[in-house]
C-alpha positions as CSV (number, residue, x, y, z in Angstrom):
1,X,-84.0,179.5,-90.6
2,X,-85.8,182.3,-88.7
3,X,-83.7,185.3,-87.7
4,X,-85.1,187.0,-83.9
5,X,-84.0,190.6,-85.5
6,X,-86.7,192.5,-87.9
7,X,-83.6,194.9,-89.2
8,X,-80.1,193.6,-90.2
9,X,-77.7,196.1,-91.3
10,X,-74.7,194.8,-92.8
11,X,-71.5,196.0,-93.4
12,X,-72.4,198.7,-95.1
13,X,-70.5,201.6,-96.4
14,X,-71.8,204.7,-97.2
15,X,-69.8,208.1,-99.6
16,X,-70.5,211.6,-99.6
17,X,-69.0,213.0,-102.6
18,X,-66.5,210.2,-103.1
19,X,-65.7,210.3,-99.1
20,X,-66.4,207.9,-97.2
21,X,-68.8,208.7,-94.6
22,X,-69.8,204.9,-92.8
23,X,-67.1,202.4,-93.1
24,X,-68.7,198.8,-92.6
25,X,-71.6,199.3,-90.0
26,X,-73.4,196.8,-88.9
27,X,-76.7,197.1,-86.9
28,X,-79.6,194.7,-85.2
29,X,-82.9,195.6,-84.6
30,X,-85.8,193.1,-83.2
31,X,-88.9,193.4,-82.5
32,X,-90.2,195.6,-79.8
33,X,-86.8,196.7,-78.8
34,X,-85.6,200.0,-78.6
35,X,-82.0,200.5,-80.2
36,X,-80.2,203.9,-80.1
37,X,-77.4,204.8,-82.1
38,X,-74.8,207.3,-80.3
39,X,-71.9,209.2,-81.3
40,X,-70.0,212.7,-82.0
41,X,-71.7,215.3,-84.4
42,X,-70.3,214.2,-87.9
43,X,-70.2,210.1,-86.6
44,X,-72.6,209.0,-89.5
45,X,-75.6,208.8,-87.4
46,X,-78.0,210.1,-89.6
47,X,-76.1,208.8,-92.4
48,X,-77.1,205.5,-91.2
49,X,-81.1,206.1,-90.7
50,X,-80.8,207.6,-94.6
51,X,-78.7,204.5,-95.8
52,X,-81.8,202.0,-94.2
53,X,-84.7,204.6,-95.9
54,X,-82.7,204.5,-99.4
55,X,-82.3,207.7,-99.7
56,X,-78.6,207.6,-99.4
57,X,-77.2,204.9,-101.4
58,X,-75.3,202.0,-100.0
59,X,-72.1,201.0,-101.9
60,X,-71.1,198.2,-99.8
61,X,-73.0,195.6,-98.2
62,X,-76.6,194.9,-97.4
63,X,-79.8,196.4,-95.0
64,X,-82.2,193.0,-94.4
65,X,-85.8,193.6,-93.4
66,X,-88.5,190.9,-92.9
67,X,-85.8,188.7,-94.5
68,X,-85.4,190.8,-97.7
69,X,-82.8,192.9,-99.3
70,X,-83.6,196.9,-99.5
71,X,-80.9,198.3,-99.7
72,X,-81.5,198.8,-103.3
73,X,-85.4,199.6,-103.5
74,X,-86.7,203.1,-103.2
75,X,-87.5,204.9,-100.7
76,X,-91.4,205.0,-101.5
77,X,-91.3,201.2,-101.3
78,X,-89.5,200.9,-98.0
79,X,-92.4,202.8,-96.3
80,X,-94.8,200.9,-98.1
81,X,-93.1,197.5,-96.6
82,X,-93.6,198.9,-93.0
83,X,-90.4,201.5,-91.9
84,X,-91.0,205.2,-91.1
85,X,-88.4,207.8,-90.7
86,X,-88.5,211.0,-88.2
87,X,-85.9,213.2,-89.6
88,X,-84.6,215.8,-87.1
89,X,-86.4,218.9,-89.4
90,X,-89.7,217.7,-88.2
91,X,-90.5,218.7,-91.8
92,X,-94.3,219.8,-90.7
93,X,-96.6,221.4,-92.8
94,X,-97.1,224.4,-90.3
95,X,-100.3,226.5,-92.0
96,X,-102.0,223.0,-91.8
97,X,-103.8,221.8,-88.8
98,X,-102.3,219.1,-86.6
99,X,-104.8,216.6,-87.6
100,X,-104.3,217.5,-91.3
101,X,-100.4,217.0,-90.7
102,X,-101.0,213.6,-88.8
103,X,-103.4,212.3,-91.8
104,X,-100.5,212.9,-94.3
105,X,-98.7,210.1,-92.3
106,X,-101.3,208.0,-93.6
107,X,-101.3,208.0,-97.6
108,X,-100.3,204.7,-98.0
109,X,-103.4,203.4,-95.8
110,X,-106.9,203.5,-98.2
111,X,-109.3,202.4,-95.8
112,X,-110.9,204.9,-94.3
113,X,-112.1,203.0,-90.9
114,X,-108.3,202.3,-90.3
115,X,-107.0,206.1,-90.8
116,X,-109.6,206.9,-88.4
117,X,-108.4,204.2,-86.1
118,X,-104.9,205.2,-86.4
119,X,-105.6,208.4,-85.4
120,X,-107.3,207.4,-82.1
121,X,-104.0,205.3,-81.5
122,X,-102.2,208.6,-82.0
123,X,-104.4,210.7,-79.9
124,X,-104.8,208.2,-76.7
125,X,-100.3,208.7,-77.3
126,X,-101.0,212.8,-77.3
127,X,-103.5,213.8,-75.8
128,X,-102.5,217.1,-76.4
129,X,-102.9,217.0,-79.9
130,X,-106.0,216.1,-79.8
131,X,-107.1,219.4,-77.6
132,X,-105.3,221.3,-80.4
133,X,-106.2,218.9,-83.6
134,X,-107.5,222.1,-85.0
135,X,-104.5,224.5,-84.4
136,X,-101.6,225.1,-87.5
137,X,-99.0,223.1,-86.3
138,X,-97.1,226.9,-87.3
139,X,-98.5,227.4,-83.0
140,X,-97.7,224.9,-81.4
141,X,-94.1,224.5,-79.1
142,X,-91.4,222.7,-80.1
143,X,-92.5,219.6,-77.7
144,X,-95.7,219.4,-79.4
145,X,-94.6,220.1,-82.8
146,X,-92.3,217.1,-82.3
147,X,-95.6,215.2,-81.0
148,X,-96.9,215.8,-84.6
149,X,-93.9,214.4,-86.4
150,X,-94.1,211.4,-84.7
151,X,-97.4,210.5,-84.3
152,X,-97.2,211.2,-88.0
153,X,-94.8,208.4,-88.5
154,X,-97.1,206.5,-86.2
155,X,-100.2,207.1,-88.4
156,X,-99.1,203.9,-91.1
157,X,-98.9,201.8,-87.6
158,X,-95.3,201.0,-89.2
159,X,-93.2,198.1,-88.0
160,X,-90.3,200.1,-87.4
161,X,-89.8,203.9,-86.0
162,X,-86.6,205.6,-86.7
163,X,-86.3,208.6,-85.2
164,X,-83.3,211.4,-85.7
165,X,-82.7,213.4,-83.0
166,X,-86.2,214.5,-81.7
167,X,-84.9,216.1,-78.4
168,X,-82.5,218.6,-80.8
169,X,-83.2,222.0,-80.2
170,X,-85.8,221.2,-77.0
171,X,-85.6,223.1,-73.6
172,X,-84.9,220.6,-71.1
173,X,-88.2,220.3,-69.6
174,X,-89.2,219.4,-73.3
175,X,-86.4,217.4,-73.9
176,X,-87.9,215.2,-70.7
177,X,-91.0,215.4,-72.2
178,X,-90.2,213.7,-75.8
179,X,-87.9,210.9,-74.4
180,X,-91.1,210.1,-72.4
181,X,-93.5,209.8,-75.3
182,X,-90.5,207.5,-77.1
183,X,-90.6,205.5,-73.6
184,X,-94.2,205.1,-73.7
185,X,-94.1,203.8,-77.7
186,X,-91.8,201.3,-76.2
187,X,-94.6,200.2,-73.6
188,X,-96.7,200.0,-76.3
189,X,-94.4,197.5,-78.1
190,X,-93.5,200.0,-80.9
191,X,-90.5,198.7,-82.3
192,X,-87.6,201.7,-82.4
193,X,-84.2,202.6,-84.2
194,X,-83.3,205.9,-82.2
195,X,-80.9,208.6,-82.9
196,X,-80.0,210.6,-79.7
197,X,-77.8,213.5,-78.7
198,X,-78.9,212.8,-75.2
199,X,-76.6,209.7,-74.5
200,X,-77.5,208.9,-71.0
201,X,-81.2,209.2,-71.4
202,X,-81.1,207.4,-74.9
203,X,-79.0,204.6,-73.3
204,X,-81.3,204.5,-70.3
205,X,-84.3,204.1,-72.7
206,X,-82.9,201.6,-74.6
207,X,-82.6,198.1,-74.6
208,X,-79.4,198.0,-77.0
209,X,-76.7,200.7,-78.0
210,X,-74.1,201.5,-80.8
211,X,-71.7,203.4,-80.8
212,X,-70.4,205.4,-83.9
213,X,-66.9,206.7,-84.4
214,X,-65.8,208.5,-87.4
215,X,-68.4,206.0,-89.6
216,X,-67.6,202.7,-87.5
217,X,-69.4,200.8,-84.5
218,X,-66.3,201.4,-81.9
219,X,-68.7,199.6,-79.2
220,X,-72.2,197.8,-78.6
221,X,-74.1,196.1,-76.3
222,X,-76.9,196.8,-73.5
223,X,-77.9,200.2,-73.0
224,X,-77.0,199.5,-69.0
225,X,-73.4,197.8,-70.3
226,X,-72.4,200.8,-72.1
227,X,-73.4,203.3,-69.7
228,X,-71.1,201.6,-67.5
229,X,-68.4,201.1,-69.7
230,X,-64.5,202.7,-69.7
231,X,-65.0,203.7,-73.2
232,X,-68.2,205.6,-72.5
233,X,-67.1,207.3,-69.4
234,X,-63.9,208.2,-71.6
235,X,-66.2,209.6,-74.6
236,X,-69.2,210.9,-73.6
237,X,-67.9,212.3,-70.0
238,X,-64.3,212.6,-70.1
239,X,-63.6,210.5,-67.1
């Protein structure tokens, strides 16, 4: 039977040093949608985007995509199979250009006529970069430099986007201006597993929501449901 969700999540539990850090999380993802995860510093949040790539291993349970197990594959071969992650470093190459950064995102592409397509896709996204597709990424601001890390991600066309906190560290007016571009991948039915320390506008943006406590889902639903709900008004904004 056909499943309408892309990403499964399963139970999983996750350890750090024999401690354990998620405790049986389960998480949905379909296609085109827009899920944010939400929660205190220390939740398991990024835990969780690290658990899906493989890079953290899962003791417990499973992580379904396209129908298959991979919770037990490398990481190279999870990107390979179509999921990107956006970790909250940026982790740019900063003497390179910003076109030389965005073309790293595109390694495991070999035709040439498709890298070069990707890249318009990324460009018509920024237009900004392209102005500055010459520039180290070591000059840009913090806004565009976060451009670059995504629109890296974006440069394999991948079938999922997780991204880890891109509005951290952002001025507010840049802050605005990344959970815009994340709104526009939605428009352009880029399919997105979001970590956000900017609950409101993360739930706003989303379609779904979880909430993490101490390495459990404590509450999900629509992004509109849980803004509204006693438990988020009691979390997030100590109503």
């Amino acid at each position: 039977m056909m499943t309408q969700y892309i990403l499964q999540v399963e139970d999983i539990k996750v350890r750090y040093s024999g401690l354990p850090v998620l405790q049986g999380v389960s998480v949905k993802v379909g296609p085109g949608e827009i899920v944010c995860v939400i929660g205190a510093n220390g939740a398991g949040k990024s835990t969780l985007l690290r658990a899906i790539m493989g890079s953290q291993r899962v003791f417990e349970g499973r992580v379904i995509f396209m129908g298959r197990e991979i919770h037990k594959l490398r990481t190279e071969e999870i990107v390979q199979m179509g999921i990107i992650y956006v970790p909250e470093e940026k982790m740019l190459f900063r003497p390179l250009s910003v076109e030389e950064n965005l073309a790293l995102g595109a390694y495991t592409i070999k035709e040439k006529q498709k890298i070069r397509e990707n890249l318009e896709f990324v460009y018509s996204l920024f237009p900004r970069l392209k102005e500055r597709r010459s520039q180290a990424a070591s000059t840009l601001s913090g806004g565009e430099q976060q451009m670059v890390a995504i629109g890296r991600g974006l440069m394999s066309r991948p079938q999922i986007l997780m991204l880890d906190e891109p509005s951290l560290g952002l001025a507010p007016i840049l802050v605005d201006e990344v959970l815009d571009t994340v709104r526009r991948l939605k428009e352009e039915g880029i399919t997105i597993l979001l970590v956000e320390q900017n609950v409101r506008e993360a739930l706003d943006l989303a379609d779904r929501g979880y909430v993490l406590r101490t390495g459990r889902v404590v509450a999900e639903g629509a992004g509109e449901e849980l803004l509204e709900s006693d438990m988020f008004r009691t979390a997030f904004l100590g109503i």
